[in-house]
N, C-alpha and C positions, 0 to 999 in steps of 0.2 A: 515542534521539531524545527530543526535547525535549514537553513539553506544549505553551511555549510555540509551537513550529514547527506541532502539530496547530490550536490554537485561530486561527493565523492564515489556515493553510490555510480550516478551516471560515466564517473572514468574506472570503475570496474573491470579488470580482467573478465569479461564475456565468453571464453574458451569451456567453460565445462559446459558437459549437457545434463540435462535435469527433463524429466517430465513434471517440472513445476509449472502450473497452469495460474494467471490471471486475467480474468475477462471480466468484460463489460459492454453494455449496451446503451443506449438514452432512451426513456421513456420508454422503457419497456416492449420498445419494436427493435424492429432490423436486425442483422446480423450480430451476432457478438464481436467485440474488438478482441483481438487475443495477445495480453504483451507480448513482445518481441524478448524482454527482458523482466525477470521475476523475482523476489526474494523473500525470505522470513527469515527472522535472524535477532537476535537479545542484543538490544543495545545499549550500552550505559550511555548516560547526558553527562554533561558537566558537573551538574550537580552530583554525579555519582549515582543516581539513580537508575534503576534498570527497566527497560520496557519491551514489550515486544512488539516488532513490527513486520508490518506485510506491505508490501510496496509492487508494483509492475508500472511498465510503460513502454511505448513505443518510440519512436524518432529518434533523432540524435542531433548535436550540436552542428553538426556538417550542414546538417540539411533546413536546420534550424524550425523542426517542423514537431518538439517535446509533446508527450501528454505523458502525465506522472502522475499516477494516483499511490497514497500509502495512507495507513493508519496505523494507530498504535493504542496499546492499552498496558498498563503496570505491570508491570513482573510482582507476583508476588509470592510464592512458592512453585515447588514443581509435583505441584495435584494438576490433576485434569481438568479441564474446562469447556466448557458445553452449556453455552447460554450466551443471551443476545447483551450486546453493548447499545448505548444510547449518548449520543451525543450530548453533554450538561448534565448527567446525572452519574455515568460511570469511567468517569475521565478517561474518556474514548479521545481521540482527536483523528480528524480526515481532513484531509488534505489534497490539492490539486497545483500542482506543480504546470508550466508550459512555457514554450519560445516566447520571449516578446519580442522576435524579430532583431533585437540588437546581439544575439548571444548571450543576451543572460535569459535567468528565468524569473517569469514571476511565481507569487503563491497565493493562493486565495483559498482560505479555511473554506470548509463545511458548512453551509447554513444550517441542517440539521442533516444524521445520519443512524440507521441504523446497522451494525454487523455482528452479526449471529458468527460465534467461533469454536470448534472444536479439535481443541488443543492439546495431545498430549506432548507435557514438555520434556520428557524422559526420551522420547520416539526422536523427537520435532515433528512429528505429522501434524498437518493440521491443512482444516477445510470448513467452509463456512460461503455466508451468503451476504451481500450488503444491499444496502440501498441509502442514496445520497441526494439532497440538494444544493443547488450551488446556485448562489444568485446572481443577479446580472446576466453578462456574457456566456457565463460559464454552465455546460450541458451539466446536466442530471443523471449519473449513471448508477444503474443496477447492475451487479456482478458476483461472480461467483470467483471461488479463489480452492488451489489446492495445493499443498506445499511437501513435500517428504526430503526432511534432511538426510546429508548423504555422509556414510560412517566410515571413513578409509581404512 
């Protein structure tokens, strides 16, 4: 996934309300984090290819205080889906986006990540569970995700 795709998502109109939910925790203690900001949503790349993706996070550029979690996995018809993804094996990608203090962001992949997704793509509903490692600096979160596209 692209930086430029994260830095657009973050200048989003924020005005609609949604009870789309993204949360997480580290190590499987403490409170859940709950983003401030959510989305799922079919993205095509450059290459023209489609994916779907689920993204939350909190902070803002103001404050300079990001944490940006998203993943994505292929688009590849609009059947249901109901099964786990694996980082290296079901071209899953995760991802952790955050402030590095000057106004930009940095990103640092996934060391390894599981998300379990259940998707219908006729609906947009979808809901699912993850769990991530991130090496070095970067916390380890377990979360949960729930998303209902909204049909004007």
């Amino acid at each position: 996934m692209s930086i430029e795709r994260r830095l657009k998502t973050l200048h989003k109109d924020h005005t609609l309300e949604t009870n789309d939910i993204f949360k997480w925790r580290y190590n499987a203690v403490g409170e859940f984090i709950v983003a401030s900001h959510a989305y799922a949503y079919l993205w095509e790349s450059i290459s023209g290819k489609l994916h779907w993706v689920w993204e939350g996070w909190t902070g803002s550029h103001d404050t300079n205080d990001i944490r940006f979690y998203d993943f994505s996995i292929p688009y590849i018809d609009d059947e249901v889906i109901d099964r786990s993804f694996t980082l290296g094996t079901d071209r899953l990608t995760f991802d952790h986006a955050f402030s590095t203090g000057d106004g930009q962001l940095g990103i640092t992949p996934a060391h390894s990540a599981t998300v379990h997704i259940k998707l219908d793509p006729k609906t947009g509903q979808s809901e699912g569970y993850f769990e991530t490692v991130f090496l070095g600096i970067h916390q380890s979160p377990r979360g949960e995700f729930y998303f209902e596209r909204k049909i004007p």
